[in-house]
C-alpha positions, 0 to 999 in steps of 0.5 A, a space after each residue: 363533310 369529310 371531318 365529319 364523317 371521320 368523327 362520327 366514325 370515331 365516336 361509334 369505333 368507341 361505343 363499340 369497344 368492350 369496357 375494360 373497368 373493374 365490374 362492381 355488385 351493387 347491393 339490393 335496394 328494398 324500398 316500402 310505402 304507399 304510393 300515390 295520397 293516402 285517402 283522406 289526404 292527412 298534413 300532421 300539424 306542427 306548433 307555428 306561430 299563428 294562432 289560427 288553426 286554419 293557416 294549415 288548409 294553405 297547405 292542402 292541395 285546393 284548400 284555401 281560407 277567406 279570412 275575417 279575423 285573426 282567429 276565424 278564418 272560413 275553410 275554404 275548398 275548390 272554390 267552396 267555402 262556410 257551411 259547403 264544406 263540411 268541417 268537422 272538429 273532433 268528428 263533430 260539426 260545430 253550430 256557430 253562434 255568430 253571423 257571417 261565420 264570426 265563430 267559424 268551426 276551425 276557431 274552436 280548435 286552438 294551433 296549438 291544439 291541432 293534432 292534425 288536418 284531413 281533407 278528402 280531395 275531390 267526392 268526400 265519401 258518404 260516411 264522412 257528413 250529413 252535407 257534403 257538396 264541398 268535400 269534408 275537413 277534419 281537424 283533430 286534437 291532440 290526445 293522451 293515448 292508452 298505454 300497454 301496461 297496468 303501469 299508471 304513467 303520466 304523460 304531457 307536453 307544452 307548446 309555445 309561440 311568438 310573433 313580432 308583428 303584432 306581439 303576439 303568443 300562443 301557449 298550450 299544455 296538455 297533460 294526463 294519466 293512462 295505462 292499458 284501459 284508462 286515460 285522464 287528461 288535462 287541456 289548456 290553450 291561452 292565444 292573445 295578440 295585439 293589432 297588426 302593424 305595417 309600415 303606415 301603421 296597424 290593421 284596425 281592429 286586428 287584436 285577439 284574446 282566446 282561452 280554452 279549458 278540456 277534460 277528457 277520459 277514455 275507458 278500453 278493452 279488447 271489445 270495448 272503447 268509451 270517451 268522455 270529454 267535455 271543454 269550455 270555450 272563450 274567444 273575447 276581444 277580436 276583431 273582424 276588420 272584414 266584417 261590420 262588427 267585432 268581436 266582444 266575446 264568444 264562449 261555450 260549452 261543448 260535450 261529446 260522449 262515444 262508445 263503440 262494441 266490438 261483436 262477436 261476428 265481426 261487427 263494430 258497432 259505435 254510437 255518438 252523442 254531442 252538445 254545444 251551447 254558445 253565445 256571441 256578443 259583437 258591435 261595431 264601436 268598442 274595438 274600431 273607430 265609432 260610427 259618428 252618429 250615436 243613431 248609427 251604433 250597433 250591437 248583436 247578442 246571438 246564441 246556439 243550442 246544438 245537438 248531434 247524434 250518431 249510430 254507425 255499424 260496420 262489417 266487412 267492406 260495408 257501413 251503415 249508419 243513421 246521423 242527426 244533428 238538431 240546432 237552435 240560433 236567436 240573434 237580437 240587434 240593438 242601439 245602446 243609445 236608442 232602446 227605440 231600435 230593436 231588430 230580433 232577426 233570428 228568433 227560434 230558427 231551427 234546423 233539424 238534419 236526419 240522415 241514413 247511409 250504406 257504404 262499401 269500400 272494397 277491392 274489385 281485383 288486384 289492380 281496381 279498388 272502389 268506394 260507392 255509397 248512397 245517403 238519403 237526408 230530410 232537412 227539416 226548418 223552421 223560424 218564430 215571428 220577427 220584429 224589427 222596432 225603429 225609423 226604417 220603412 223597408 225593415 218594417 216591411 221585410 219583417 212583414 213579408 218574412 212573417 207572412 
């Protein structure tokens, strides 16, 4: 106890001792940002090598996939995924064509495309989708941008990538012309690979084929901004290995047309209009081993014909807006051995979605921020008679009871 105590004694007689070292004047330090996330929470996408846009979610906080192919891979949020998220390519929600999400929205968009990813974690604001119950995705492509000069300018990059596993590559060129009002730009993406291997073997069907084709302008001034842009989309042999069918094709057109006025009172007002037509084609025995019996085999043609339509007026800390979209799906199933067998499972199914909003956004006091909306939406459906031809008591009786 008693060499304790002379330690102790010791260890305080130090502290108290006044420092004799040189005294040094650190320079002041100025740091600048933002803290906490930005809202929404935005990852910069950079080229890897997958083809599939979607592998970046993995990134975001909560934000997860369920993939059934290499290529169309479902966002998936908080435990909600498919239509529950809104997803939105471009600001535009993609109408798929293909059953079970066999051409998910972020399919449309190539990696090698991918500008950037947004999620909006937790409530998504009113203003960002009709539908919103699983929070909103954004994905953006990359654009040529205006200039600050009458200097007409060219502008462009290329991307590439490989993987070993599968053999396959992504490569993307987006090119164009621009200065201070106007932009001209070219797009192209090419993806393919083959079937993944592991130790024992290959993941059948597990290959994919993917090409796409843009044109886009652009038109500003000091009060006004318009967009014009249009793209051909074509998604061939991919398979689906969680999914009873494959993959034969999925292609389509999409056109997207914007304007927004700058008022004199302060207002911005913009309005939107888009198209989609797309057709798929799957079955289950050109890509994975054949069922056994040529009764078994399958085959699926599906087609979508979507519109959308946008009108948003923002002054101040509020906006205000009316959004609709109107979709058109037909899905046929059929044996190529057997004309007997014919299920017409969706014929005419429409869904018409009209919706109006009011936001504000805006700073309470010094330390308290808030965001508070309202949205009222009609959703309106409709579908034609089904048939479904064959040897099957229980489909004849299914189709009764749904025209019924």
């Amino acid at each position: 106890m008693f060499k304790k105590t002379i330690l102790v004694s010791s260890l305080l007689l130090a502290l108290n001792q006044p420092a004799m070292a040189e005294h040094f004047s650190l320079p002041e330090m100025s740091v600048q940002g933002t803290a906490g996330e930005g809202t929404p929470l935005e990852l910069p996408a950079h080229a890897e090598a997958s083809s599939d846009s979607a592998e970046w979610l993995k990134k975001l906080p909560g934000a997860n996939i369920n993939r059934n192919g290499p290529l169309t891979s479902i966002a998936q949020y908080r435990g909600l995924f498919g239509d529950r998220v809104n997803t939105l390519v471009d600001g535009v929600r993609i109408s798929q064509a293909g059953p079970n999400s066999m051409d998910s929205p972020l399919s449309y968009i190539a990696a090698s495309q991918l500008d950037n990813l947004t999620l909006y974690r937790g409530i998504a604001p009113v203003s960002s989708g009709i539908e919103t119950i699983g929070s909103t995705i954004q994905a953006s492509k990359k654009q040529i941008g205006f200039t600050n000069s009458d200097e007409v300018e060219f502008h462009g990059q290329a991307t590439s990538g490989y993987a070993h596993n599968n053999d396959s590559y992504q490569l993307g060129f987006l090119g164009g012309l621009a200065n201070q009002n106007h932009r001209l730009q070219l797009g192209l993406t090419r993806d393919k690979g083959d079937d993944q291997r592991f130790d024992g073997g290959k993941i059948l069907p597990s290959q994919h084929e993917r090409d796409s084709f843009a044109l886009g302008y652009g038109y500003q001034t000091d009060e006004l901004e318009m967009s014009l842009d249009a793209e051909h989309h074509d998604t061939g042999h991919t398979g689906t290995p969680a999914l009873p069918m494959d993959i034969l094709f999925a292609r389509g057109e999409r056109y997207k047309a914007e304007i927004s006025q700058q008022l004199t009172n302060g207002g911005l007002v913009s309005v939107r209009l888009n198209y989609q037509d797309a057709d798929h084609l799957m079955n289950n025995f050109s890509l994975r081993q054949a069922p056994v019996s040529p009764m078994q085999y399958r085959q699926t043609y599906a087609d979508v014909i979507s519109h959308g339509y946008q009108l948003h007026y923002q002054q101040d800390d509020w906006m205000f807006g009316f959004d609709a979209d109107n979709a058109t799906h037909n899905a046929t199933i059929f044996n190529p051995n057997n004309p007997a067998f014919l299920v017409e499972n969706f014929n005419n199914i429409e869904r018409d979605r009209y919706s109006l909003f009011a936001e504000w956004d805006g700073q309470l006091n010094d330390a308290w921020r808030m965001q508070t909306g309202v949205r009222y939406s009609l959703v309106d459906m409709d579908a034609d008679a089904v048939t479904a031809n064959g040897p099957m008591g229980a489909m004849l009786a299914l189709q009764q009871r749904f025209n019924d």
